[in-house]
N, CA and C atoms as an extended XYZ file, in Angstrom:
336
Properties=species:S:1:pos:R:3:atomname:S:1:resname:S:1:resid:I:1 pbc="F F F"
N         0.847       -1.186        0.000 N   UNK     1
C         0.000        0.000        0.000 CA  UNK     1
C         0.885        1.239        0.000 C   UNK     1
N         0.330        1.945       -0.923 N   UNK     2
C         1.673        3.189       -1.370 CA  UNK     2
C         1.111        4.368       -0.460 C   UNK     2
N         1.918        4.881        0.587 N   UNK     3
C         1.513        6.027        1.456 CA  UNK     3
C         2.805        7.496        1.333 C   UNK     3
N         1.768        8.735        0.721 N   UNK     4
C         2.592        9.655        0.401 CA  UNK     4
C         2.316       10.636        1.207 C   UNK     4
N         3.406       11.506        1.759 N   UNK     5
C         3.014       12.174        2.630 CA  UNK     5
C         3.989       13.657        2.563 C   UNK     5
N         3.520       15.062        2.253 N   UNK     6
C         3.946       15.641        2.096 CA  UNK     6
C         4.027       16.878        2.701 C   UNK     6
N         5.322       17.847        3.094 N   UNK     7
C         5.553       18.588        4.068 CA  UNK     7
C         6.695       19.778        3.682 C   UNK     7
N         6.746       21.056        4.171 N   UNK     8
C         6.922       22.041        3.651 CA  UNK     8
C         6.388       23.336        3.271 C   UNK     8
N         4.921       23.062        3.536 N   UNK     9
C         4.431       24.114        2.915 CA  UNK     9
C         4.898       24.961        3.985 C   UNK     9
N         3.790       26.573        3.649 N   UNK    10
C         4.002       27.497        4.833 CA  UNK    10
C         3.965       28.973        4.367 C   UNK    10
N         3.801       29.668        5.248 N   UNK    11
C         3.596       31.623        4.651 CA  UNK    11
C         4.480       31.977        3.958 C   UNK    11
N         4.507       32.656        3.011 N   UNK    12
C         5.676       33.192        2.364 CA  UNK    12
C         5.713       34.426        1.896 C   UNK    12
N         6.689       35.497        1.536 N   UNK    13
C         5.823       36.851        0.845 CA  UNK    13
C         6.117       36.650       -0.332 C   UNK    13
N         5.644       37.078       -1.179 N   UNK    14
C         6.040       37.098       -2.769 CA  UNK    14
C         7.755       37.080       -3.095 C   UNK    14
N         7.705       36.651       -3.916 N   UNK    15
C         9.435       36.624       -4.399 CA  UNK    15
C        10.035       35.686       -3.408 C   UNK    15
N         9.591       34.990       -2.361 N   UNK    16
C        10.289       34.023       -1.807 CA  UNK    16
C        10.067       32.733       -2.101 C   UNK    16
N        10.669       31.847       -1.553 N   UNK    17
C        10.584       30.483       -1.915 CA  UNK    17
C        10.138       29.496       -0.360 C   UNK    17
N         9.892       27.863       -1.083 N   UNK    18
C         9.644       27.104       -0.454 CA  UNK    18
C        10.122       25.750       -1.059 C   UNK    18
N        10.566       25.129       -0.383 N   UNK    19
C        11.085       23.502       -1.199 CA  UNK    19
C         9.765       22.602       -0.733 C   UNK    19
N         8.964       21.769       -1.279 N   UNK    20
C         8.162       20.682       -0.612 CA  UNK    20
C         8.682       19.597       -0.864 C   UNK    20
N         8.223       18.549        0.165 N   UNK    21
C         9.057       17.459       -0.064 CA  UNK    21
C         7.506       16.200        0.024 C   UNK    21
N         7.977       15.425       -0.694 N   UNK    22
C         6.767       14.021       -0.598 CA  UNK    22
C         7.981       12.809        0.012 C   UNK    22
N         7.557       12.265        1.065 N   UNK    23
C         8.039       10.857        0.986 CA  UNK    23
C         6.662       10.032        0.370 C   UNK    23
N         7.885        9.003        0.337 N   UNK    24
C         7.180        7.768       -0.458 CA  UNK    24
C         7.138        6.691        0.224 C   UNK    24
N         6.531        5.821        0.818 N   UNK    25
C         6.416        4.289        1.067 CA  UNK    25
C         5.617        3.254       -0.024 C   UNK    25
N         6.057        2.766        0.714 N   UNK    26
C         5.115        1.225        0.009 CA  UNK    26
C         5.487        1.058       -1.649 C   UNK    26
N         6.368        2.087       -1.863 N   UNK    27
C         6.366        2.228       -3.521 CA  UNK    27
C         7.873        2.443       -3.853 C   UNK    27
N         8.370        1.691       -4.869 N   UNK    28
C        10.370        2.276       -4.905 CA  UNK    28
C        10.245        3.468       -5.859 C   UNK    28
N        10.467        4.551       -5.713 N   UNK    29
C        10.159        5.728       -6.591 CA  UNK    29
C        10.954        5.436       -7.826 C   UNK    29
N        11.856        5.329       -8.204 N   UNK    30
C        12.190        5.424       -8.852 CA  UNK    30
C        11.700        4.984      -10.007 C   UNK    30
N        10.574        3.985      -10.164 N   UNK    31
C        10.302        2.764      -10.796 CA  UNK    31
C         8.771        3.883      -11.457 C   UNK    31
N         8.550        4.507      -11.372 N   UNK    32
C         7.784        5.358      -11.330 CA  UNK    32
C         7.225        6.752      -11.421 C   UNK    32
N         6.294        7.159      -12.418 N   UNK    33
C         6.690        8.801      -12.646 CA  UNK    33
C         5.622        8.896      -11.818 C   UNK    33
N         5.545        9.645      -11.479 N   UNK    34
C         5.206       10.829      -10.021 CA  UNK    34
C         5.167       12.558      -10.059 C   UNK    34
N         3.983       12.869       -9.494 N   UNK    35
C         3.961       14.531      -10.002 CA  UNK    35
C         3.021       15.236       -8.541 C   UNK    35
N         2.997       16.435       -8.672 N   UNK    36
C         2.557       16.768       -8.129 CA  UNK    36
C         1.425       18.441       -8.162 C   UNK    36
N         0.684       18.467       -7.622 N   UNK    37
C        -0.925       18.610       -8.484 CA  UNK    37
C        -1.013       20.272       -6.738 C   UNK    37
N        -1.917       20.868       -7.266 N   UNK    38
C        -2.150       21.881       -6.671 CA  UNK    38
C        -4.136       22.377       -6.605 C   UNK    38
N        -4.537       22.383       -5.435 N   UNK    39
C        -5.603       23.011       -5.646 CA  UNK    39
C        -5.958       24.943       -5.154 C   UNK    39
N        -6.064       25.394       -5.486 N   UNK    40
C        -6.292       26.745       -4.804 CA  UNK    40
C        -8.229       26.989       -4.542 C   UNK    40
N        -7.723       27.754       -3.686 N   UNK    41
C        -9.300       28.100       -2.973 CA  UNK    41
C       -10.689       28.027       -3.956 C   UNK    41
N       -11.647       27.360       -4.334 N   UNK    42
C       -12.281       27.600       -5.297 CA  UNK    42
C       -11.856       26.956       -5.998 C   UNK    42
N       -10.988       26.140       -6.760 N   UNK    43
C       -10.911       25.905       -7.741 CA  UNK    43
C       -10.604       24.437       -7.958 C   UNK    43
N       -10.295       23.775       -9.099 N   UNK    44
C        -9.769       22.635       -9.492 CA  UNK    44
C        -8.798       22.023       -8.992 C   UNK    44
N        -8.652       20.782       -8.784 N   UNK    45
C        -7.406       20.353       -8.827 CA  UNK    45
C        -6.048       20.514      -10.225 C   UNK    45
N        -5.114       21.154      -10.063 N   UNK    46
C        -4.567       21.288      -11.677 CA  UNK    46
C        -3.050       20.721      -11.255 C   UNK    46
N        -2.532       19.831      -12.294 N   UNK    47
C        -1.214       19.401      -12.390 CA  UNK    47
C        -0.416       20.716      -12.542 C   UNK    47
N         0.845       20.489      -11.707 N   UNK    48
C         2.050       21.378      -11.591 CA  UNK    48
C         3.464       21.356      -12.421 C   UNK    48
N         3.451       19.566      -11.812 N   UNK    49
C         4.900       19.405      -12.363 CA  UNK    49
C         5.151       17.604      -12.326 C   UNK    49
N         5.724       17.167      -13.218 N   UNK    50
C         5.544       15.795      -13.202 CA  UNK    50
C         7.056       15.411      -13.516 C   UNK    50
N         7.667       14.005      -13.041 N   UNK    51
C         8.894       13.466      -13.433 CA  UNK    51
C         8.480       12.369      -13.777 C   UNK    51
N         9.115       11.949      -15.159 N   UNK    52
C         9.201       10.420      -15.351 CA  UNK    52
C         9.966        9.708      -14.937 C   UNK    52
N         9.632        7.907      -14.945 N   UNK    53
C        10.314        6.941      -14.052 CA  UNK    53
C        11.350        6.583      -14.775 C   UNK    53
N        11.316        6.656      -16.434 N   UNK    54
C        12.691        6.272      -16.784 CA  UNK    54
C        13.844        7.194      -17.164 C   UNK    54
N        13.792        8.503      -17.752 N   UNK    55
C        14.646        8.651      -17.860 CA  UNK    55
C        14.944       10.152      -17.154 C   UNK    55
N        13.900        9.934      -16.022 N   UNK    56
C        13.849       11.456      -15.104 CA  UNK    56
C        13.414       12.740      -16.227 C   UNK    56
N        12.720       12.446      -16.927 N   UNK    57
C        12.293       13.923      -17.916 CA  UNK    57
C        11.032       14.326      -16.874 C   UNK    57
N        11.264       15.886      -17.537 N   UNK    58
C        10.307       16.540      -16.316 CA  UNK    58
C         9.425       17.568      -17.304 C   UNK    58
N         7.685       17.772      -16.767 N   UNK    59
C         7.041       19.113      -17.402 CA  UNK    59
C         6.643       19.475      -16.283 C   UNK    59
N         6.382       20.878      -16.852 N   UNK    60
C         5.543       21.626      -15.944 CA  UNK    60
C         4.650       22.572      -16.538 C   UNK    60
N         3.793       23.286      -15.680 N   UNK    61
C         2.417       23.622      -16.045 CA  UNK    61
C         3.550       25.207      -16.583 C   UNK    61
N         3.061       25.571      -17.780 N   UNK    62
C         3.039       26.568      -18.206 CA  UNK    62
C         2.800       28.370      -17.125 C   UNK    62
N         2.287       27.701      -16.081 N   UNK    63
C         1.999       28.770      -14.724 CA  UNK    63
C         3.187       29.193      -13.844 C   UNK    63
N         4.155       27.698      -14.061 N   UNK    64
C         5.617       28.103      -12.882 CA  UNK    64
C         6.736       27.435      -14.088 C   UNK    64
N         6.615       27.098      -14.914 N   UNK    65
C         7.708       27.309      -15.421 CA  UNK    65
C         8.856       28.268      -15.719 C   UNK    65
N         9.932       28.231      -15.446 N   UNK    66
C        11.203       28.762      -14.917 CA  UNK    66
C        11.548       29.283      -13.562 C   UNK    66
N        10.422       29.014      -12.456 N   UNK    67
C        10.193       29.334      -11.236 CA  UNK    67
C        10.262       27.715      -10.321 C   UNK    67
N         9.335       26.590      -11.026 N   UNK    68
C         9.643       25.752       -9.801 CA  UNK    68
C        10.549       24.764      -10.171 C   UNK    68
N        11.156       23.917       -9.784 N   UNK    69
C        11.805       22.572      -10.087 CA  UNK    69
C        11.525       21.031       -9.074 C   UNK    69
N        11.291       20.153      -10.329 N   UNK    70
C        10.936       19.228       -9.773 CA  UNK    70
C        12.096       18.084       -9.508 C   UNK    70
N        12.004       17.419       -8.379 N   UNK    71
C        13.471       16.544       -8.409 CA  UNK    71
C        13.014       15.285       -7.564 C   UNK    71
N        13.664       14.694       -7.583 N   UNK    72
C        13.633       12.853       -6.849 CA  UNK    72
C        14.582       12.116       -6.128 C   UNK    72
N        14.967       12.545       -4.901 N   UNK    73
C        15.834       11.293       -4.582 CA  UNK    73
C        15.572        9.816       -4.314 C   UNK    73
N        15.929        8.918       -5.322 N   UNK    74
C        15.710        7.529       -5.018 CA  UNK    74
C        16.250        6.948       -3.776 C   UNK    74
N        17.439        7.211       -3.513 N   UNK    75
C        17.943        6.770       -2.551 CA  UNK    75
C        17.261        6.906       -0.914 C   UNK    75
N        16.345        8.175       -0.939 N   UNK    76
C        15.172        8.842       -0.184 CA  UNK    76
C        13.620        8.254       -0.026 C   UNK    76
N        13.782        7.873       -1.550 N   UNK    77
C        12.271        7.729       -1.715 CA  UNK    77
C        11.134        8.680       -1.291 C   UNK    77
N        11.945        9.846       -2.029 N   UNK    78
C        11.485       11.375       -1.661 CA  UNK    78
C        11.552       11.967       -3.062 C   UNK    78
N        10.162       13.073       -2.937 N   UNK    79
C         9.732       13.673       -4.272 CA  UNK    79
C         9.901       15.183       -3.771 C   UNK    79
N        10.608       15.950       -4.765 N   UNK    80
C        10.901       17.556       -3.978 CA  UNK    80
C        10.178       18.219       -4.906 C   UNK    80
N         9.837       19.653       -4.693 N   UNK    81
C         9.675       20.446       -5.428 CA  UNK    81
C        10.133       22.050       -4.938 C   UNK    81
N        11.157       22.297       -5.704 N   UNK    82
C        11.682       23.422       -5.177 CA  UNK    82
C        11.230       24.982       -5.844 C   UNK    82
N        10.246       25.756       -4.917 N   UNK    83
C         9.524       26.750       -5.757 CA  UNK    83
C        10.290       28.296       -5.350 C   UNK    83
N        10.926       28.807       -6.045 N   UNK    84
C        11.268       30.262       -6.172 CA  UNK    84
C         9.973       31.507       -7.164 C   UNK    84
N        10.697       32.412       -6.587 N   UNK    85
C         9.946       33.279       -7.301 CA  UNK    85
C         8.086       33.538       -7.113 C   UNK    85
N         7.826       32.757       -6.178 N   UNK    86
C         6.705       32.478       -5.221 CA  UNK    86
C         5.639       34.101       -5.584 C   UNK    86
N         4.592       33.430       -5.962 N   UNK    87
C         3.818       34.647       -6.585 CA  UNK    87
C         2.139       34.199       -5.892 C   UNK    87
N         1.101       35.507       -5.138 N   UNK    88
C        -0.048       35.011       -4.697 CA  UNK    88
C        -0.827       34.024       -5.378 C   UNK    88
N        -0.711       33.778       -6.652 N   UNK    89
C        -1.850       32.859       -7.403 CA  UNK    89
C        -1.087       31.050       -6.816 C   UNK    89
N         0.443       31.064       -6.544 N   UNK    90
C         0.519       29.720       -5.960 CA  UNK    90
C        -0.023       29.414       -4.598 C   UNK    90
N        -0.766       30.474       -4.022 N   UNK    91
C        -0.976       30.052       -3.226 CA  UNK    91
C        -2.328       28.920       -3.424 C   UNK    91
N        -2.070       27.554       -2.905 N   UNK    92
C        -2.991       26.761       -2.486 CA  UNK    92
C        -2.450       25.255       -1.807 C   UNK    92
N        -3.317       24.496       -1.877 N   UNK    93
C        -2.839       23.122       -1.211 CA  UNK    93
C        -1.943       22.200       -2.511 C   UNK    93
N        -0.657       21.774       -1.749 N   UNK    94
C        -0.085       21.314       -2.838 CA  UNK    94
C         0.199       19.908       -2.228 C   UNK    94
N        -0.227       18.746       -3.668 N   UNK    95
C        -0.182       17.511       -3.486 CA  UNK    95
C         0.462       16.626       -4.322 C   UNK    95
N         1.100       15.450       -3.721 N   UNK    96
C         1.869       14.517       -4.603 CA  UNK    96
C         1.280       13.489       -4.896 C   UNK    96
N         0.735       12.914       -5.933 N   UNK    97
C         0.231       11.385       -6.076 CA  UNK    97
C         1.142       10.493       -7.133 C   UNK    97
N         0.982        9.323       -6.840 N   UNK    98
C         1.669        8.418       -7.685 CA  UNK    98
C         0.653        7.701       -7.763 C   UNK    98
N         0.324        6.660       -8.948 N   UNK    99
C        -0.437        5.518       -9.164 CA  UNK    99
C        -1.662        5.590       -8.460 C   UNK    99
N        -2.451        7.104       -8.603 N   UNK   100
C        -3.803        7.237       -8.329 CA  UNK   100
C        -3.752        7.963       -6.630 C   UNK   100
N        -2.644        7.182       -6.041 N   UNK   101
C        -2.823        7.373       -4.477 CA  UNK   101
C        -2.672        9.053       -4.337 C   UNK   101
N        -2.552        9.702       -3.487 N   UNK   102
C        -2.746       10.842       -3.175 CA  UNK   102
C        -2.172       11.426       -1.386 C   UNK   102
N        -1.116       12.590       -1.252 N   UNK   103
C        -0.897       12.649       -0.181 CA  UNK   103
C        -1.971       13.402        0.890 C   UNK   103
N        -2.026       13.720        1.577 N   UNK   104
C        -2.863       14.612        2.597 CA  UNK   104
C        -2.675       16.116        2.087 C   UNK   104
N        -1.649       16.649        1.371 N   UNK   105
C        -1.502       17.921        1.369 CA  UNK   105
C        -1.021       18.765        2.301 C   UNK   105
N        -0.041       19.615        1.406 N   UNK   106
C         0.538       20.622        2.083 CA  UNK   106
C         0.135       22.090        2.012 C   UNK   106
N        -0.101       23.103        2.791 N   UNK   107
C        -0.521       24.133        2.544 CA  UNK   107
C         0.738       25.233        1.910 C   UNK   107
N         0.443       25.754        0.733 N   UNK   108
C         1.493       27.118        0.869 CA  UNK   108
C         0.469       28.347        0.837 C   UNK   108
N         1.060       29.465        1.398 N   UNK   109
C         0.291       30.645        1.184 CA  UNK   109
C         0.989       31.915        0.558 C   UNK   109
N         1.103       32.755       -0.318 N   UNK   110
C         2.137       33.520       -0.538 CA  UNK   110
C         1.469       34.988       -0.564 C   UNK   110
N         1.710       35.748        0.395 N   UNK   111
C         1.323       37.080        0.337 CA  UNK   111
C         1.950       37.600        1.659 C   UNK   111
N         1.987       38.787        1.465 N   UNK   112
C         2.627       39.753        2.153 CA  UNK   112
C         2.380       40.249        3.530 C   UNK   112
């Protein structure tokens, strides 16, 4: 049973950053692409940023591209996402799922 659990969020003012991190159980990450998805107040759930399992290629949503980065330590069995440049519209609950499962969510908030 694959249990993801993710941590990091937190207040921020604009132009700052936050790294989130997902661990992984029950699942060898590496073996596996994995992404992580954002909801804001009101709205949808919308994909952020995704890594593939084989050859680590990465997208991201057209919204934080050149601002966030997505990364993986296998050796961790940990999913990062490192966000600079932190602007109010990221603010919402940010989540990691693999293979349907889904973490609890992390909160970020970004305003001043």
């Amino acid at each position: 049973q694959v249990q993801l659990v993710e941590s990091g969020g937190g207040l921020v003012q604009p132009g700052g950053s936050l790294r989130l991190s997902c661990a992984v159980s029950g699942f060898t990450l590496e073996y596996y692409a994995i992404g992580w998805f954002r909801q804001a107040p009101g709205k949808g759930r919308e994909g952020v940023s995704f890594i593939s399992s084989a050859d680590g290629s990465t997208q991201y949503a057209d919204s934080v591209k050149g601002r966030f980065t997505i990364s993986r330590d296998n050796a961790k069995n940990t999913l990062y996402l490192q966000m600079n440049s932190l602007k109010p519209e990221d603010t919402a609950v940010y989540y990691c799922s693999l293979g349907g499962s889904w973490g609890q969510g992390t909160q970020v908030t970004v305003s001043s």
